[in-house]
TORKOL-4160 file (C-alpha; in steps of 0.2 Angstrom, whole numbers, padded with zeros to 4 digits, m for minus):
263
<pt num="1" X="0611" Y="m0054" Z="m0069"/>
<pt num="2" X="0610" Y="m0066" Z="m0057"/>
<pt num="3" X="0589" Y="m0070" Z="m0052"/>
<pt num="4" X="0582" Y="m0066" Z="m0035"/>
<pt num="5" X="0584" Y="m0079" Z="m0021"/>
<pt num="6" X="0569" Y="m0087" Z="m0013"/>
<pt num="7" X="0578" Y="m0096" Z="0000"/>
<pt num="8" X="0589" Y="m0090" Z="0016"/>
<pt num="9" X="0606" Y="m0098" Z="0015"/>
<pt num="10" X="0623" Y="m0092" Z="0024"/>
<pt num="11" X="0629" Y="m0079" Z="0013"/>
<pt num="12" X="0649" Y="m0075" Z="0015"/>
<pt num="13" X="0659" Y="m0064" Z="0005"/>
<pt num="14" X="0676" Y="m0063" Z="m0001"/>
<pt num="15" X="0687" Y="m0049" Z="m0007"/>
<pt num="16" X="0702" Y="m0058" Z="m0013"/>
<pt num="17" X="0720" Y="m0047" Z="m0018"/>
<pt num="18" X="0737" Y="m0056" Z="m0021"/>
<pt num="19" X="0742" Y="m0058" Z="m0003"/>
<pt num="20" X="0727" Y="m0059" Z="0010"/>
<pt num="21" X="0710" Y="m0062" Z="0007"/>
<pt num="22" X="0694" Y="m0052" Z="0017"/>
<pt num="23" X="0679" Y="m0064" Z="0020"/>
<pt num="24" X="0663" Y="m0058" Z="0029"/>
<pt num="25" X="0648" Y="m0069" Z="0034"/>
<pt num="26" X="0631" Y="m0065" Z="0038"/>
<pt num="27" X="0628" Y="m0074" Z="0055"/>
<pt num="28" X="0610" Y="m0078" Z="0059"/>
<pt num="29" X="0606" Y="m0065" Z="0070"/>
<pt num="30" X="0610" Y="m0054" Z="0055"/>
<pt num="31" X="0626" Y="m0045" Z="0062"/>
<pt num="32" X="0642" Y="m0049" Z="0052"/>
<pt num="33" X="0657" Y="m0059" Z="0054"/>
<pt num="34" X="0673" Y="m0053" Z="0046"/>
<pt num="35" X="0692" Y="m0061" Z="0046"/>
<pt num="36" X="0708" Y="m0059" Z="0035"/>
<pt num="37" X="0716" Y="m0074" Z="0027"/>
<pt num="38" X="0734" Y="m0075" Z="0019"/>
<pt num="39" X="0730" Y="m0080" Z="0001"/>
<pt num="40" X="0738" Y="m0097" Z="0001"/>
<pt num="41" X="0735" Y="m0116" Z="0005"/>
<pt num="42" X="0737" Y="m0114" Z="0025"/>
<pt num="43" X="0725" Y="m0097" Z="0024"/>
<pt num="44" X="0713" Y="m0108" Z="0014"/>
<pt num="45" X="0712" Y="m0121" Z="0027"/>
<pt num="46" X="0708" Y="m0107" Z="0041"/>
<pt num="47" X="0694" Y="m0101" Z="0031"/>
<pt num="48" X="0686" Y="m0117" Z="0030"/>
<pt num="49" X="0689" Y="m0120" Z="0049"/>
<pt num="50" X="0683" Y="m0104" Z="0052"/>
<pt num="51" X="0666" Y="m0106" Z="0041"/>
<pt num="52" X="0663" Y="m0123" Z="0052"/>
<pt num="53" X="0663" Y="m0113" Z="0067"/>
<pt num="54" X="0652" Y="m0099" Z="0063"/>
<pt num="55" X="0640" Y="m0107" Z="0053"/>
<pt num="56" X="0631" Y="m0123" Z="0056"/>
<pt num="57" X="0616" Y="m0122" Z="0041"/>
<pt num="58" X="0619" Y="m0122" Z="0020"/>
<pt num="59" X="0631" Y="m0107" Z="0015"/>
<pt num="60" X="0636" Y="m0099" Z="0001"/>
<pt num="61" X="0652" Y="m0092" Z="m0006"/>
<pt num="62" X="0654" Y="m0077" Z="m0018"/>
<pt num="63" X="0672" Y="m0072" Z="m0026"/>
<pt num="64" X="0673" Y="m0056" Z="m0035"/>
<pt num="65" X="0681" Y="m0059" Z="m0050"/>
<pt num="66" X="0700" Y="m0051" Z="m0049"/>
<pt num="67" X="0711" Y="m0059" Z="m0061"/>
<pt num="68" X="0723" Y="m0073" Z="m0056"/>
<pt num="69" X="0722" Y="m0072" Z="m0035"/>
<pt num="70" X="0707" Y="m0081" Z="m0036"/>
<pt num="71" X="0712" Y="m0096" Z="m0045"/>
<pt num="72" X="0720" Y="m0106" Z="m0033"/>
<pt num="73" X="0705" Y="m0103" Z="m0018"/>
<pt num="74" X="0693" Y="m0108" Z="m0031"/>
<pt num="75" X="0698" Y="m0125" Z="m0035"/>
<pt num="76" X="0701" Y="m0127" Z="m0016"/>
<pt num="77" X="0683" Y="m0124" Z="m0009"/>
<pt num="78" X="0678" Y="m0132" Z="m0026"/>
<pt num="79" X="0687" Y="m0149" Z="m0021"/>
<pt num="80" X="0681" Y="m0149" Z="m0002"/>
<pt num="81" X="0662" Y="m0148" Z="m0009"/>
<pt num="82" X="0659" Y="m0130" Z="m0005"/>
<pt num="83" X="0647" Y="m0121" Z="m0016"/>
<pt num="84" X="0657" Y="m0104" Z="m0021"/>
<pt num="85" X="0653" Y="m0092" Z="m0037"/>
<pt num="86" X="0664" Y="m0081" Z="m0046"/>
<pt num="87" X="0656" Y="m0066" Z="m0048"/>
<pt num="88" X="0656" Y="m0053" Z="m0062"/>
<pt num="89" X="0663" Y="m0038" Z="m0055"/>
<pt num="90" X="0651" Y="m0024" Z="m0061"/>
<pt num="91" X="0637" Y="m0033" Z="m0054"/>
<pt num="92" X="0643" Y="m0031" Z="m0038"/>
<pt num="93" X="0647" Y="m0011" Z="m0039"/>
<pt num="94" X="0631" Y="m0009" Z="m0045"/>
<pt num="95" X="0622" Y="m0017" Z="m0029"/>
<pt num="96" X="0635" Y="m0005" Z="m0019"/>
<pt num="97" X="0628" Y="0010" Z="m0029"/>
<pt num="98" X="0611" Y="0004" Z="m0026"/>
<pt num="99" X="0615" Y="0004" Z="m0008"/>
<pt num="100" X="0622" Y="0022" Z="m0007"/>
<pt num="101" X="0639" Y="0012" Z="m0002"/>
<pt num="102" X="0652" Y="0028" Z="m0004"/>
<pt num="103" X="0665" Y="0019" Z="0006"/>
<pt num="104" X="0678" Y="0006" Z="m0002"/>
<pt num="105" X="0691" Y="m0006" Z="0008"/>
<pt num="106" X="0693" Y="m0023" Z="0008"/>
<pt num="107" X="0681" Y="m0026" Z="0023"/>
<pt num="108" X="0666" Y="m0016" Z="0016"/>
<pt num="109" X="0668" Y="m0025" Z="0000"/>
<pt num="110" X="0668" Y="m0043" Z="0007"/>
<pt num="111" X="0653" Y="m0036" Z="0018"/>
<pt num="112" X="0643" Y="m0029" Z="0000"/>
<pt num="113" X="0646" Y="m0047" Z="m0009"/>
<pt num="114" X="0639" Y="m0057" Z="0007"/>
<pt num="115" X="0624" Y="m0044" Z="0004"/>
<pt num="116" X="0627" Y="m0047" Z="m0013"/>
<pt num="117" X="0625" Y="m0066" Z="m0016"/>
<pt num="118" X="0612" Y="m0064" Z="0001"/>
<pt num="119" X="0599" Y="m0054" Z="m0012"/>
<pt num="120" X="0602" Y="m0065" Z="m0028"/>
<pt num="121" X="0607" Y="m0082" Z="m0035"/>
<pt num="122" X="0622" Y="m0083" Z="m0046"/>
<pt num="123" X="0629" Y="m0097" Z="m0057"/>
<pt num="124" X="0640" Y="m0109" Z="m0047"/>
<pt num="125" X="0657" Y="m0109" Z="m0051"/>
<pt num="126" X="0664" Y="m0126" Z="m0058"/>
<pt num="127" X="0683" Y="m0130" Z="m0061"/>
<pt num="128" X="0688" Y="m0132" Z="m0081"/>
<pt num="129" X="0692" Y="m0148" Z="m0089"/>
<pt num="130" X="0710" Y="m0147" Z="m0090"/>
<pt num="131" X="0711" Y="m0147" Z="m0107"/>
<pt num="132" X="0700" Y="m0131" Z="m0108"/>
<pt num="133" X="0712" Y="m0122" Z="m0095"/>
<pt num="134" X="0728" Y="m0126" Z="m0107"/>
<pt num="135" X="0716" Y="m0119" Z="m0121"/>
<pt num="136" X="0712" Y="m0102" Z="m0109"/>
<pt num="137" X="0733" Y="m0102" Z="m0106"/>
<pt num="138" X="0738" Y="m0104" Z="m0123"/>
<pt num="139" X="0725" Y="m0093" Z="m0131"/>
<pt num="140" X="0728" Y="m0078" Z="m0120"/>
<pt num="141" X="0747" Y="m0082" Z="m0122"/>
<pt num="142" X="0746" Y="m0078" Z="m0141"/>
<pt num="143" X="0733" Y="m0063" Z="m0138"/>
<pt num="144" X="0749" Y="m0055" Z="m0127"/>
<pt num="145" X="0760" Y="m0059" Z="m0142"/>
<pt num="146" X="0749" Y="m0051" Z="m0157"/>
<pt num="147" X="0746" Y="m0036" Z="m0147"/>
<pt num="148" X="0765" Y="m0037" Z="m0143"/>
<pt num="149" X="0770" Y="m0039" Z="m0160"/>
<pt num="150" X="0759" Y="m0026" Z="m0167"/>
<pt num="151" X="0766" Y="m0014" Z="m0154"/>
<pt num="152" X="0784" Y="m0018" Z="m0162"/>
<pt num="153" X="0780" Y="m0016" Z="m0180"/>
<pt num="154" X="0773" Y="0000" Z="m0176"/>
<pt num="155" X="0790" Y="0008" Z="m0168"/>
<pt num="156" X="0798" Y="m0001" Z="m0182"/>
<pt num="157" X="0788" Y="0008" Z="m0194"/>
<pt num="158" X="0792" Y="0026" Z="m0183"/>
<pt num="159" X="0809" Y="0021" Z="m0180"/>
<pt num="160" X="0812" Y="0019" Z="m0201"/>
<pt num="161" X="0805" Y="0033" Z="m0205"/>
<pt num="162" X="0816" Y="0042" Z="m0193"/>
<pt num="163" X="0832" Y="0035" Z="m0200"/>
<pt num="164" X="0829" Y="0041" Z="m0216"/>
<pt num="165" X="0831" Y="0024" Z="m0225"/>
<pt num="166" X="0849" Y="0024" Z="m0216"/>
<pt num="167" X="0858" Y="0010" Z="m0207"/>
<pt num="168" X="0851" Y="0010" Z="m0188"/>
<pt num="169" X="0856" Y="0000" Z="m0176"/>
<pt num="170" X="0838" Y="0003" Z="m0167"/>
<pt num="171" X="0831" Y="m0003" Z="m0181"/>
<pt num="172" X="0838" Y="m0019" Z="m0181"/>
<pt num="173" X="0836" Y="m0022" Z="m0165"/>
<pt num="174" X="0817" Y="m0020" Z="m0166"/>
<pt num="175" X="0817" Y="m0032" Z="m0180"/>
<pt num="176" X="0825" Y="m0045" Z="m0170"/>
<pt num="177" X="0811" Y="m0042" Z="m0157"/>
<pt num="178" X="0798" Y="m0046" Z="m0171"/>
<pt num="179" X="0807" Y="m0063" Z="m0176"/>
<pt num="180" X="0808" Y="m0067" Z="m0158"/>
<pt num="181" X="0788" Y="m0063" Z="m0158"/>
<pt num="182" X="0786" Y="m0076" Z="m0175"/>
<pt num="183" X="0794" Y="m0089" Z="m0166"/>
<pt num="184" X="0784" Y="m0090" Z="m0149"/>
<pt num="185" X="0767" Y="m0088" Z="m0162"/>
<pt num="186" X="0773" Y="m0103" Z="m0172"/>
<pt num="187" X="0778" Y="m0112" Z="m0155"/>
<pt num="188" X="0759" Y="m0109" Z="m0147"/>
<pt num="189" X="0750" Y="m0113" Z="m0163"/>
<pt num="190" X="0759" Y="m0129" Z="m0162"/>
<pt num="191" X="0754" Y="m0131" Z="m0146"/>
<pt num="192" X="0735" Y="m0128" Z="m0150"/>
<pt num="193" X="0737" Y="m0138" Z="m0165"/>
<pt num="194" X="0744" Y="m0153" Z="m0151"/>
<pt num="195" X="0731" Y="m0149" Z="m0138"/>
<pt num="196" X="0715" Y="m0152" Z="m0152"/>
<pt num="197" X="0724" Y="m0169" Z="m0157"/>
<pt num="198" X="0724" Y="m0174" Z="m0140"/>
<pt num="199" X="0706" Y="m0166" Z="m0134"/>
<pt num="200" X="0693" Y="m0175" Z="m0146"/>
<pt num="201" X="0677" Y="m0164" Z="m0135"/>
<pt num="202" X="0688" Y="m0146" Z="m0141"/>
<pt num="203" X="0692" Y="m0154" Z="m0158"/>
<pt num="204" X="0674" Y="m0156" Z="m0161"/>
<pt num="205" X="0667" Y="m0143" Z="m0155"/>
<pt num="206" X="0679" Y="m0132" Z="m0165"/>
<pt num="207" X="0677" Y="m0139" Z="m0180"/>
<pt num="208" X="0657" Y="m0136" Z="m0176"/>
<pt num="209" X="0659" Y="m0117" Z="m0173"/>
<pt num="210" X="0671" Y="m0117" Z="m0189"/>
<pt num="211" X="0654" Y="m0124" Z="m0200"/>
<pt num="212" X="0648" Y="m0105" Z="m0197"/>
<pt num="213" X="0651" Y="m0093" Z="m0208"/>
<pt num="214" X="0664" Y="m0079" Z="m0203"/>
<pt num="215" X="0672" Y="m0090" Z="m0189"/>
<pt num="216" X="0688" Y="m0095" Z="m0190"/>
<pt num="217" X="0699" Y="m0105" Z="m0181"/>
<pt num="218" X="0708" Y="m0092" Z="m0171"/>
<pt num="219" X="0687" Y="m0086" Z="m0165"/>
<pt num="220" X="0683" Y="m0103" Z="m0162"/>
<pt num="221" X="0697" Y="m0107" Z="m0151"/>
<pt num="222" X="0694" Y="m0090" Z="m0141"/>
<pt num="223" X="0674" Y="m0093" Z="m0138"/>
<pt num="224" X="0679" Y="m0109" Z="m0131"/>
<pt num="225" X="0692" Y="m0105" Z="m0121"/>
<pt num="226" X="0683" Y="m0089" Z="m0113"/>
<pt num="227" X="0665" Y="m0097" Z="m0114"/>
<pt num="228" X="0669" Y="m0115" Z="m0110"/>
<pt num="229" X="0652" Y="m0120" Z="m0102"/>
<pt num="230" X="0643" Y="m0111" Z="m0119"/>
<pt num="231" X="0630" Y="m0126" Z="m0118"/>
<pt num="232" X="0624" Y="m0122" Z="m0102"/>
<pt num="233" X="0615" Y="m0107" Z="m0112"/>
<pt num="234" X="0598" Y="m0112" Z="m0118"/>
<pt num="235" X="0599" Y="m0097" Z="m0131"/>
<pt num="236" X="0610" Y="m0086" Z="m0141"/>
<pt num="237" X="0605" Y="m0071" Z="m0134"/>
<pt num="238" X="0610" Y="m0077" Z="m0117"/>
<pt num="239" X="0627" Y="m0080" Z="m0124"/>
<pt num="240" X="0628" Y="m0064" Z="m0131"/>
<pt num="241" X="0621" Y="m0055" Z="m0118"/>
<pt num="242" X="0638" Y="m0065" Z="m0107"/>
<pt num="243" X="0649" Y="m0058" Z="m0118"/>
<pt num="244" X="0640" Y="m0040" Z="m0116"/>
<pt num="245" X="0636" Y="m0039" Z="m0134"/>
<pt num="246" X="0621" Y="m0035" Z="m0132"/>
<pt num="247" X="0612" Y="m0016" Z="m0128"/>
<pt num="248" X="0603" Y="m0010" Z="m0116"/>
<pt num="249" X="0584" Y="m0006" Z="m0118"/>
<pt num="250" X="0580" Y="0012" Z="m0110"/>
<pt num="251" X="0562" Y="0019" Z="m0112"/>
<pt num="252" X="0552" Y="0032" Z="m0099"/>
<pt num="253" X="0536" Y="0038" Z="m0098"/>
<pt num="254" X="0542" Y="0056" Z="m0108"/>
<pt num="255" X="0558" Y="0048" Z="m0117"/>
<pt num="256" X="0558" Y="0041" Z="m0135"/>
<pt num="257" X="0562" Y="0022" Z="m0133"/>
<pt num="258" X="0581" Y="0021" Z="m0136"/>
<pt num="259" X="0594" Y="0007" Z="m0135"/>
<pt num="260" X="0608" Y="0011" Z="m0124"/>
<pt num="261" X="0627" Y="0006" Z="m0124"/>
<pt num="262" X="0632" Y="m0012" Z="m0125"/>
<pt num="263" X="0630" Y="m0022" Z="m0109"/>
C-alpha cells in the first residue's frame, strides 16, 4: 500500500475505458475539475492542454489499472515528463469503501482516485525496456495457449469417451485443434529462445533466478515479465507481499491472533 503524503501536490484522477477517458482535478480551492477525453492521441493532447490550464503548481497523475486502455496514455504522459502512477485497483475500492462511497460511474471514480493519489504516495510508473514488453507479450501469449490447450484435451477426452472408441469426426477435428495448439507453443518458445539471445540483462537475470531451486525457465521468464522492476524491492517479503502472496495479520483485543487470506 502506497505511504502517506507529506506534501500538497495537484492531484488528478483518471478512469480510463476503451473509448473515452474521465479525468478529475482537485483545483486549489479544493472544488473539483472533471472533463471526458476520447482515449486516443488527439484526446491525450487535450488532456495535457487542459492540465496546463487548470493547474499552474506540481501535479500528480493516478491511472487505475484496467487492462490494455491504459497503455497507450501511459507512455504518452510518460514521454511529455508528466509524473503519472498506475494504480492497483483494490487499493482504490478500498479508499472508496473507507469513504462510505456507494455510488459508481466514471466521474465519481476519477473523483476517488484524485482523493486517492491526494492521501497517499504511490510508485511512479515508468515505461518497460522494450525487450521486457516482448517478454510480457510473448509470455502471456503462451499462458492463452496452455489454458487453451488444456481446455481442448479436456473435450477431447469427453468427446472419446462419448464415441465409444468409434470413428468421430468431432474427434478429429479437436485433435487438429491441439496440433494447431503445438505449433504456436513451438513458434513462441522459439521466440523466447530469440528474444534472451538478443537481451543479455533478461538472459542473465534468467539464468540467475534458474540457480534457485524449484524454478524453472518457464517461472523465471514469468517473474520477469510480470515483476520486471524486481530490484527496486529492498526485500523479498516486499516482493511477495506485490504478488499478494503473503497473509494478512488479524488480531483484536478479544480475538485469537489469526492470519487471514492471502493479500
Amino acid at each position: 500500500m502506497p505511504e502517506p503524503r507529506s506534501n500538497h501536490i495537484i492531484p488528478i484522477g483518471i478512469d480510463i475505458s476503451k473509448d473515452t477517458f474521465e479525468s478529475c482535478l482537485k483545483q486549489t480551492d479544493g472544488s473539483f475539475r472533471s472533463h471526458t477525453f476520447a482515449n486516443q492521441k488527439r484526446g491525450f493532447e487535450c488532456l495535457l492542454q487542459w492540465i496546463d490550464t487548470h493547474t499552474d503548481g506540481p501535479i500528480r497523475i493516478g491511472v487505475e489499472a484496467t487492462g490494455p486502455y491504459a497503455v497507450e496514455l501511459l507512455h504518452f504522459l510518460a514521454a511529455n515528463d508528466r509524473t503519472v502512477a498506475l494504480l492497483n485497483p483494490r487499493h482504490a475500492k478500498d479508499f472508496a469503501r473507507s469513504l462510505g462511497s456507494r455510488v459508481k460511474t466514471d466521474k465519481v471514480d476519477a473523483k476517488l482516485i484524485a482523493r486517492f493519489i491526494e492521501s497517499v504516495e504511490p510508485r511512479n510508473w515508468t515505461p518497460c525496456p522494450r525487450d521486457v514488453s516482448e517478454l510480457q507479450a510473448l509470455m502471456r501469449r503462451r499462458a492463452q495457449l496452455v489454458d487453451a490447450k488444456q481446455a481442448a484435451s479436456n473435450r477431447l477426452h469427453s468427446r472419446r469417451r462419448a464415441s465409444l472408441g468409434e470413428h468421430c469426426p468431432a474427434v478429429s477435428s479437436i485433435e487438429r485443434e491441439i496440433r494447431f495448439f503445438d505449433e504456436e507453443l513451438q513458434s513462441i518458445d522459439k521466440a523466447l529462445a530469440d528474444l534472451l539471445k538478443r537481451s543479455v540483462s533478461l538472459e542473465t537475470s534468467e539464468r540467475l533466478l534458474r540457480s534457485i531451486p524449484g524454478i524453472g525457465r518457464i517461472v523465471a521468464l514469468t517473474i520477469l515479465s510480470e515483476i520486471p522492476f524486481i530490484t527496486s524491492f529492498g526485500r523479498a517479503r516486499e516482493v511477495a507481499a506485490f504478488a499478494g502472496l503473503t497473509t494478512a495479520l488479524k488480531q483484536s483485543v478479544t480475538s485469537l491472533i489469526r492470519r487471514g487470506h492471502l493479500t
